[in-house]
Each structure stands twice: as structure tokens, then as C-alpha cells.
C-alpha positions in Angstrom: 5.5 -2.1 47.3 5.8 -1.3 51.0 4.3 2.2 51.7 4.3 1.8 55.1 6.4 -0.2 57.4 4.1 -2.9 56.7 6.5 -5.9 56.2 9.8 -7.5 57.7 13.0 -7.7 55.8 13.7 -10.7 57.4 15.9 -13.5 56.6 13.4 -16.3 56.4 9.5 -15.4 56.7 7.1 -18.8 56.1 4.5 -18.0 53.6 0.9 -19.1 53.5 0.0 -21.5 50.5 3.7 -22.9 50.0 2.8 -25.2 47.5 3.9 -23.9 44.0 3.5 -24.7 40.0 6.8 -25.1 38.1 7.1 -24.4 34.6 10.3 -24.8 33.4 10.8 -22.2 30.8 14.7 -22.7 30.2 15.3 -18.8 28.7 17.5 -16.3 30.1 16.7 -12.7 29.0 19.7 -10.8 27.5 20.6 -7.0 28.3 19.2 -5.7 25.6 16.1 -7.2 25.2 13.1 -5.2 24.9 10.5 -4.6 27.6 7.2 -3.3 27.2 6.1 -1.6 30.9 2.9 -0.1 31.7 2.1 3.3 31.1 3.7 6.1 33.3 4.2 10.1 33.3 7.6 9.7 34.2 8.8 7.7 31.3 12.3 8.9 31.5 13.1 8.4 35.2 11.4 5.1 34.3 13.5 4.0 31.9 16.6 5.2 34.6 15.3 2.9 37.2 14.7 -0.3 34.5 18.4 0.7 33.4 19.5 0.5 36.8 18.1 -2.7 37.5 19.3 -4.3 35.0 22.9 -3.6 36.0 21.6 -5.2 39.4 21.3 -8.8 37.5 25.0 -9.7 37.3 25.3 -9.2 40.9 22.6 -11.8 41.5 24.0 -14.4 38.8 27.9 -13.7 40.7 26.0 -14.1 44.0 23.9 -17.1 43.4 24.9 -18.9 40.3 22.9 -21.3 39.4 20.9 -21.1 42.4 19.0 -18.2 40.5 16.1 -19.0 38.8 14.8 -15.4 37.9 15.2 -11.8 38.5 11.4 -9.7 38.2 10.6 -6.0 38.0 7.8 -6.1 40.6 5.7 -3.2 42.0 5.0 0.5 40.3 7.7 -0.4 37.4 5.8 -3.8 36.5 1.9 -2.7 37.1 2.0 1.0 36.7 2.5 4.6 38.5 5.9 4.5 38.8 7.3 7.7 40.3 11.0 9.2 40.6 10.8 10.5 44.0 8.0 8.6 45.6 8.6 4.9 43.9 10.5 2.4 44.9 12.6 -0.4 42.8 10.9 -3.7 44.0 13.0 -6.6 42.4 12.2 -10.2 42.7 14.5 -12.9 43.1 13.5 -16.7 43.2 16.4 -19.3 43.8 16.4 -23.0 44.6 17.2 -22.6 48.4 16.7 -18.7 49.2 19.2 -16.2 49.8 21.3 -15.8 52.9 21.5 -12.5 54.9 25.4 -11.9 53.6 24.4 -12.4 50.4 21.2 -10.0 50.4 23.6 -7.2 51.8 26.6 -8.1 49.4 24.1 -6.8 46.7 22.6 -3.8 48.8 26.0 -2.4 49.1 26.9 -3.1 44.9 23.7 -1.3 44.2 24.2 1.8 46.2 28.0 1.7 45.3 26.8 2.0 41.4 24.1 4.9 42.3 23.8 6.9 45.6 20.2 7.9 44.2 18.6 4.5 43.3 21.2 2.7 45.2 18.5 3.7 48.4 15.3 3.0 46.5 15.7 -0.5 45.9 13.9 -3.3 47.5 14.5 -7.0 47.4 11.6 -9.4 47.6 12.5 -13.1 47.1 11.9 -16.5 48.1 12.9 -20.1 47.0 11.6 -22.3 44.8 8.2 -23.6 47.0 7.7 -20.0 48.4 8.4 -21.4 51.2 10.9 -19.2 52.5 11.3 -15.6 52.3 10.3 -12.4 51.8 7.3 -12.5 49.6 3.8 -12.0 51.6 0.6 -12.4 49.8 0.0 -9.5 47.9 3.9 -9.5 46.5 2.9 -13.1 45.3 -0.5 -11.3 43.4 1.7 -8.9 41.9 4.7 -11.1 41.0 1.6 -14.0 39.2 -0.1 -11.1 38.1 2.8 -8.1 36.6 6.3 -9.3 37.0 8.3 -8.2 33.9 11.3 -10.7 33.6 14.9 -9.1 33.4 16.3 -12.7 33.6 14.2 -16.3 33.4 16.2 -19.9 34.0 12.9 -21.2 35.0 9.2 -19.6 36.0 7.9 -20.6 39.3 4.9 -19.6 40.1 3.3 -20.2 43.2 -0.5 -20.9 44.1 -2.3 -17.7 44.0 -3.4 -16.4 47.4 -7.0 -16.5 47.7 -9.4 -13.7 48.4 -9.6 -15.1 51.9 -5.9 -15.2 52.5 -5.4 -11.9 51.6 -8.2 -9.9 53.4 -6.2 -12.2 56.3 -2.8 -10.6 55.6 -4.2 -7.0 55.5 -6.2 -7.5 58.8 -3.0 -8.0 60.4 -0.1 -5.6 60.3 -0.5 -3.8 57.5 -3.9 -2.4 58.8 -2.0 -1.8 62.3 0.8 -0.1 60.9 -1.1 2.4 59.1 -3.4 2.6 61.6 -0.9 4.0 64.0 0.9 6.3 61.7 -2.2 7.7 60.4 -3.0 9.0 63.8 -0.2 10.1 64.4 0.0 12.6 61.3 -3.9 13.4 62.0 -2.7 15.0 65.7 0.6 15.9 64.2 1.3 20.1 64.1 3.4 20.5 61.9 4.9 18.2 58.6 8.3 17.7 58.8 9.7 17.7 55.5 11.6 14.1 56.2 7.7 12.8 56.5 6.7 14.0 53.5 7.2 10.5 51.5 5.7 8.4 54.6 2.7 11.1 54.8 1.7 10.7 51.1 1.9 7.1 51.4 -0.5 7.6 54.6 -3.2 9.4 52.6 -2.8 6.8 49.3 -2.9 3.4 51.6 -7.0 3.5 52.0 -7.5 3.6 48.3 -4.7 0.2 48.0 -6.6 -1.4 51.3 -10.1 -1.5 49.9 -9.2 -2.1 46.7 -7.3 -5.0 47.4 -9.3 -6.1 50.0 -12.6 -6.2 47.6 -10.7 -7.6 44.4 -8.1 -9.8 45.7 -5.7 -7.9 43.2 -2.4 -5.8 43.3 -2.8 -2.9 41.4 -1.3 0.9 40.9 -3.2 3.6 43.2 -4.5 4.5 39.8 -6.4 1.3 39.4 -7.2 1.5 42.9 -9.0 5.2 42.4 -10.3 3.9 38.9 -12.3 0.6 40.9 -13.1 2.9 44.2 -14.5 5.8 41.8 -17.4 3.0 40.8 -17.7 1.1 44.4 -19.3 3.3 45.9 -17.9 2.9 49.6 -20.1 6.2 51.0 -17.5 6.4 53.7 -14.6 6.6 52.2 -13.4 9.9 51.4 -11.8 9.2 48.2 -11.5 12.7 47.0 -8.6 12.8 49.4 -7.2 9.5 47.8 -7.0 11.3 44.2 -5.3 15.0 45.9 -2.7 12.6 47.2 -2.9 10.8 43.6 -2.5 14.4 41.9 0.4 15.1 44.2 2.4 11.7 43.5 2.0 12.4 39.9 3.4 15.4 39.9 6.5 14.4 42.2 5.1 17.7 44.4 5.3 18.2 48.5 2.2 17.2 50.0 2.2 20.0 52.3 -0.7 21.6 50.6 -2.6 17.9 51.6 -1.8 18.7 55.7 -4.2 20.6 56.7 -6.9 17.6 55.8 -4.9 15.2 57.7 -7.3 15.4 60.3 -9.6 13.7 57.7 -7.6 10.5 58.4 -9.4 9.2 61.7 -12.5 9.0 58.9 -10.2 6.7 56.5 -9.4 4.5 59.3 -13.0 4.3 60.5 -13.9 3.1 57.0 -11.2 0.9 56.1 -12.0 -0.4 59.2 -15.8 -0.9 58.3 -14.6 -2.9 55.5 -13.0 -5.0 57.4 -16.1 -6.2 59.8 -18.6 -5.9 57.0 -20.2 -9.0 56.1 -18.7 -11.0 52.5 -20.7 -12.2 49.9 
């Protein structure tokens, strides 16, 4: 869910549109309940990482009690694309009152204790029961109203869904900066360190997430994203570049082969950032 360093981790980060509809639900989902996820070519590691976050949930019920409200798959395992080596495990927690610092990293260090592997890969995202508090920014809210496959339910909350407005707001901001900056960075870069490889794929894969989301208001896989961008016809966006770094993530393959079109990147930014003055219906 974050492919670039495009969001704080912080302790308690307002959200827009607070306000939120509650519908109590009263159901708690056991451990061996079914789930039906969204298609992927990695079904196994899939089904690893949905094991693994399941064994995540006690932690939050010993941690919070019955502060918790619900625990959510969120990001590439709830919408789509997940990928062993390039995915991470986004998990959603909302509680009455919002989870303290010690408690977030009493959790961190269970999970990496129970798996060095995923242990790394997993990402909180959580807020309390207004969305007032948090760490939940406007397109995690999309994706939690729109995808979020429930590992356990007390009561659904779901707040107001961010309008188109708000979240062409939220991507002018820092996640346009961000990967503005490491974008040009890679494009004068000489060489591709192999510790960049994850952070350069996301690089080349963030303009097809940008428009998309800044044209639909939605949060989708990059798939959906290529799919919608294949038909916009956006004559400066070099999308062909998008689906290489699409082929790549599929196939859980370096992206070294990608570099030497890194200098293609100062385009991307000049488009994406065409879309961003370009006037709305």
C-alpha cells in the first residue's frame, strides 16, 4: 500500500472527512473460516501471507481487547496483484480509541518473532472508531470501503468515502513529491544497486497508480490501473513502461533489465504532472 515513502507511521495523523457510518454487525470471524481473495499468480505465497495474518489476530485481541473492532486484509491481498517479494501485508485495525505507539510495536516484534520473512513485510494501517485518529490517509480509506476482506468483525465502521476532490488533494501533496524526488534520482542514477531494486520497480509502477487514482477516485491493483490507462488514452504517458515494470512484478524478476529506460522517468513525471494542472470536468 505504500510504494514509496509516501506516508507517516505516526502515532496519531488527523484525517480529512472524520465523520463516519457505524453499522454494528456483532460477528467475529473464526480461524477457519473461508475467504474468497481476488485473483493472483502467486496463489501459494498468497495463501502463506493470509496464513500469516491470521496468526497476527490474537495479538491484536491480547493487545486491545475489546477495544478492537476489526482486523482487515487491505492492499494487494484484498484487491489484487499480490506478490511474494514485491507485496506487502497491509492489515487494518479499527478500535474504539486508536492504538498507542507501545502497543503498535508490542505486535511488530510478535510478528517478526513468528516469521523473519513476513515478519518485515507487514504494515499496520489503523485508526479509531470516527477515523479520526491514525494512520489511514484517503486512498487506504478507498481501499479499506471498497476491498477489505475481514479476518475478524465486532462491528463494521465505515467511514465517509473520500471524494474525488479530496483525493486528487492527497496525491498533490507528498505522495507526488516523494516520488518525484526518487524518480530523479534513479533517472540520473549509474548504476542499480541491488538494495533498490524493490524501491525502483515501485518507481516505474507509481504513474500508472497516480493517474488512475487521480482520474477514478478508486484504489485498485497496478493491474486495474494498466487495464483503465490502456483505454484513457493519456498521449503522454508512457505506459508501455508501466506494463515492463507490470511483467517484471509478476514474475518476482530483478528489474535490472528495466534500467537502462530509467531515463524515461523525467517524461512520467512531466505527465503525471500534466494531470495534475489539467483542467476537471
Amino acid at each position: 500500500m505504500s510504494p514509496l515513502p509516501l506516508e507517516g507511521d505516526t502515532a496519531t495523523l488527523p484525517c480529512i472527512s472524520a465523520q463516519c457510518e457505524q453499522q454494528p454487525l456483532g460477528r467475529a470471524l473464526p480461524h477457519n473460516v473461508s475467504i474468497s481473495m481476488p485473483p493472483t499468480t502467486d496463489t501459494s505465497a498468497q495463501a502463506t501471507a493470509i496464513d500469516f495474518a491470521r496468526r497476527i489476530v490474537p495479538f491484536w485481541q491480547a493487545a486491545l481487547g475489546s477495544e478492537l473492532l476489526g482486523v482487515y486484509l487491505i492492499g494487494s491481498l484484498a484487491h489484487g496483484g499480490f506478490s511474494q517479494r514485491y507485496s506487502d501485508i497491509d492489515m487494518a485495525v479499527v478500535t474504539e480509541r486508536g492504538i498507542s505507539p507501545q502497543t503498535l510495536d508490542g505486535v511488530r516484534s510478535q510478528a517478526a518473532a513468528m516469521s523473519d520473512d513476513w515478519g518485515t513485510k507487514l504494515s499496520v494501517f489503523w485508526a479509531d472508531r470516527h477515523f479520526a485518529l491514525g494512520r489511514f490517509l484517503p486512498l487506504d480509506r478507498i481501499d479499506y470501503i471498497d476491498h477489505a476482506v475481514a479476518l475478524l468483525e465486532r462491528e463494521y465502521v465505515r467511514p465517509v468515502r473520500p471524494a474525488l476532490e479530496e483525493i486528487q488533494h492527497y496525491l498533490s501533496g507528498a505522495p507526488f513529491t516523494n516520488w518525484t524526488d526518487q524518480a530523479r534520482r534513479f533517472a540520473t542514477a549509474e548504476t542499480l544497486d541491488p538494495k533498490d531494486r524493490k524501491a525502483f520497480l515501485r518507481t516505474l509502477l507509481y504513474p500508472g497508480r497516480f493517474c488512475y487514482s487521480w482520474l477514478t477516485g478508486r484504489m485498485g491493483s497496478n493491474d486495474d490501473a494498466v487495464a483503465f490507462l490502456s483505454k484513457a488514452g493519456l498521449s503522454r504517458l508512457d505506459l508501455s513502461l508501466i506494463v515492463g515494470a507490470l511483467q517484471c512484478r509478476q514474475a518476482d524478476a530483478d528489474p535490472d533489465s528495466l534500467f537502462p529506460a530509467r531515463t524515461k522517468l523525467r517524461s512520467q513525471i512531466d505527465a503525471c504532472a500534466a494531470l495534475r494542472v489539467a483542467p476537471t470536468a
